[in-house]
C-alpha positions in Angstrom: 0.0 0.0 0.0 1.1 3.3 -1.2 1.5 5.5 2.3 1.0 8.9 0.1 -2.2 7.5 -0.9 -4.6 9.1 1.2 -7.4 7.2 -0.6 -6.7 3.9 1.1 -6.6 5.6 4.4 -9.5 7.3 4.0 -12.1 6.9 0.9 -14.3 9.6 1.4 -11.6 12.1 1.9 -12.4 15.0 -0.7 -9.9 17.5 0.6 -6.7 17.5 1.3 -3.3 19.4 0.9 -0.3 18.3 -1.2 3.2 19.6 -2.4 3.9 19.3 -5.9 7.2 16.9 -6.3 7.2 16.5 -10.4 5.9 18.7 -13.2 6.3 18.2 -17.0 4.5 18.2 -19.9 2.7 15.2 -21.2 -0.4 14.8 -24.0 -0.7 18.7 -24.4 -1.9 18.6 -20.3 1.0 18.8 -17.4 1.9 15.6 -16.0 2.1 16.0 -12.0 3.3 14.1 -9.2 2.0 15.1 -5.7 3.8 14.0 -2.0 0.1 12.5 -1.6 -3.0 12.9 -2.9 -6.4 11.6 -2.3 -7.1 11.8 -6.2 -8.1 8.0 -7.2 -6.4 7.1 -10.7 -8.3 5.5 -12.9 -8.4 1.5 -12.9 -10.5 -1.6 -12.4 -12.5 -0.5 -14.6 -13.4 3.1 -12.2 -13.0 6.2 -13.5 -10.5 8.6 -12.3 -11.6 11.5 -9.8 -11.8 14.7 -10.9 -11.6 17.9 -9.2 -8.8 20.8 -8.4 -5.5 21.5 -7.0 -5.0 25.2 -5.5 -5.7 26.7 -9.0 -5.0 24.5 -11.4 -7.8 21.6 -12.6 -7.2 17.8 -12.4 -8.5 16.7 -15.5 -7.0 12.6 -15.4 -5.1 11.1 -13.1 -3.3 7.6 -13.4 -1.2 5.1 -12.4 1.7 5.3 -14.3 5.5 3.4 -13.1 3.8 2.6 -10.0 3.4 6.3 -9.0 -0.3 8.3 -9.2 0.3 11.2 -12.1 -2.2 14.2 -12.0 -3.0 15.8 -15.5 -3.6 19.6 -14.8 -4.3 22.9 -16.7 -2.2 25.2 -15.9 1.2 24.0 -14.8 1.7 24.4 -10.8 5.3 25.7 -10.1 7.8 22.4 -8.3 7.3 22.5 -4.7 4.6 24.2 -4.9 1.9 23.5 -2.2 -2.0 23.8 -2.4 -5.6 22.5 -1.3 -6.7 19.6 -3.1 -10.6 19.0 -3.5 -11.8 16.3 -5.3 -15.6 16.9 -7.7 -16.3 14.0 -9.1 -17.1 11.4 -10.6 -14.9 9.0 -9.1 -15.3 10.9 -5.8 -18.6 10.7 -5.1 -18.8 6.8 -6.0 
């Protein structure tokens, strides 16, 4: 179990507060890694949850090497810390 996955500590955690460790681009979006998020990626045949970090809006998130990656619009700056909040649709399940 992934210990900077707040979603297997608590599942209907919606917000939260991260630091942004990784930032690049990826499929026109920015590919972000977070020091722990509560955004589920998507898998198992459940969607991904949607929602916002600080300013920026979580449009995917996936599992990708073993790590969660959050797709955002705009690009947060590296170390960068913010408020989390997850919307939907995955979150509400």
């Amino acid at each position: 179990m992934d210990p900077n996955a707040l979603y297997y500590q608590d599942s209907h955690l919606h917000q939260f507060h991260a630091r942004v460790i990784s930032c690049q681009p990826q499929d026109g979006l920015w590919a972000v890694g977070l020091d722990q998020t509560a955004f589920y990626p998507e898998g198992g045949g459940q969607p991904w949850d949607l929602g916002t970090l600080a300013d920026a809006q979580v449009l995917a998130v996936r599992e990708q090497d073993g790590a969660v990656v959050h797709f955002l619009r705009p690009a947060p700056e590296p170390g960068a810390g913010g408020a989390g909040a997850l919307t939907g649709p995955g979150a509400l399940t």
